[in-house]
matplotlib code that plots the C-alpha trace (Angstrom):
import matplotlib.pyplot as plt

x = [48.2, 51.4, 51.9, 54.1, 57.0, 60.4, 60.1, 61.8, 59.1, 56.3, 53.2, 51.3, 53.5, 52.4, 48.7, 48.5, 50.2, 48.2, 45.9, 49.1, 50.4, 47.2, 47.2, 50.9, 51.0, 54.1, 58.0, 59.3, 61.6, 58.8, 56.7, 59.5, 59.2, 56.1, 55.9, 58.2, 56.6, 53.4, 55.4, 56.4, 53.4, 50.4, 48.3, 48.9, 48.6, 45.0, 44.2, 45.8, 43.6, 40.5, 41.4, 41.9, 38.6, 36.7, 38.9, 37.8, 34.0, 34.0, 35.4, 32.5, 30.3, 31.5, 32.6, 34.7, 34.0, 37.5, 36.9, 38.3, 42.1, 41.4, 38.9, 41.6, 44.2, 41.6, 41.1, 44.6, 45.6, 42.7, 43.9, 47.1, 45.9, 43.6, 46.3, 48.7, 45.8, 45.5, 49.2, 49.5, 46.5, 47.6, 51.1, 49.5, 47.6, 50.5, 51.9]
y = [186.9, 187.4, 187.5, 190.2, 187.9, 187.2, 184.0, 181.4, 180.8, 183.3, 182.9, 183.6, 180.6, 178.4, 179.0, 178.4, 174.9, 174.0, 171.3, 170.1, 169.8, 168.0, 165.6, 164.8, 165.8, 167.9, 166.8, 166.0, 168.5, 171.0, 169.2, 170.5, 173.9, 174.2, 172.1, 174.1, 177.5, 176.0, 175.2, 178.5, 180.4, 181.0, 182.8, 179.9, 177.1, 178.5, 178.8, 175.2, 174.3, 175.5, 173.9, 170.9, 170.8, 171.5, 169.0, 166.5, 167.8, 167.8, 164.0, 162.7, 164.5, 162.8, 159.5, 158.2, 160.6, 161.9, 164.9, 164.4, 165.3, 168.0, 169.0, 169.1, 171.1, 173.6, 174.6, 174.2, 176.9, 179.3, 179.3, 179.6, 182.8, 184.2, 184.1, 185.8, 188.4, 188.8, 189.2, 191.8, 193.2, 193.8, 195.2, 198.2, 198.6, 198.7, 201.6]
z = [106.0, 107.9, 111.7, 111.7, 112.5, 110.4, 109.7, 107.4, 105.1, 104.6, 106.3, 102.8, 101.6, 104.1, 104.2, 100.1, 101.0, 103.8, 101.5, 100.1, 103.4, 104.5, 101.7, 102.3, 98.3, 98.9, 98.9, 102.8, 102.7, 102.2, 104.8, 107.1, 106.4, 107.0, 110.3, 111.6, 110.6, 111.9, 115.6, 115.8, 114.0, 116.4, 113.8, 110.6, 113.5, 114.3, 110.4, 109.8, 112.4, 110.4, 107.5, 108.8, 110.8, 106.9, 105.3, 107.6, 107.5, 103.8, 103.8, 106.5, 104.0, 101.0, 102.1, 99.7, 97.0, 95.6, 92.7, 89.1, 88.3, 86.4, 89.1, 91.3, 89.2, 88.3, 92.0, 92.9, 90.4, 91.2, 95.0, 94.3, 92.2, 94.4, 97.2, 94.5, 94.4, 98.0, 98.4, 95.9, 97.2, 100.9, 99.8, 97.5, 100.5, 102.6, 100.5]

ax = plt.figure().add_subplot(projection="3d")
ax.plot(x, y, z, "-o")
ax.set_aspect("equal")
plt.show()
């Protein structure tokens, strides 16, 4: 997903962060980045918004459930693939 505007970190780069971001399991200086690109973002602020409404679904759900480590790391590297997929994806499309 992009918005179409030039911005300093990619809107596909925010959007595969946005759990990271939400489980305050990235780096400050990253946090940054991606507040800001979420201030000035309409499109990744609505989707942010959206993941943050199923995070906190899936935890009054749960409870205090939390998944496995490797549970975890599994999923994390599947999204991060699938939204390596989708990125290639959309630019052969593009061409």
């Amino acid at each position: 997903m992009s918005c179409g505007e030039p911005h300093e970190t990619d809107c596909r780069e925010v959007l595969a962060e946005v759990y990271l971001y939400l489980d305050l399991e990235c780096g400050e200086e990253r946090r940054t980045l991606i507040r800001h690109h979420l201030d000035e973002c309409g499109p990744c602020l609505r989707e942010f918004g959206i993941e943050q409404e199923v995070k906190a679904l899936v935890a009054r759900c749960c409870g205090n459930e939390t998944a496995p480590d490797q549970l975890r790391e599994r999923l994390r590297v599947r999204l991060t693939e699938l939204v390596v997929f989708e990125s290639t994806e959309s630019r052969e499309l593009a061409e």
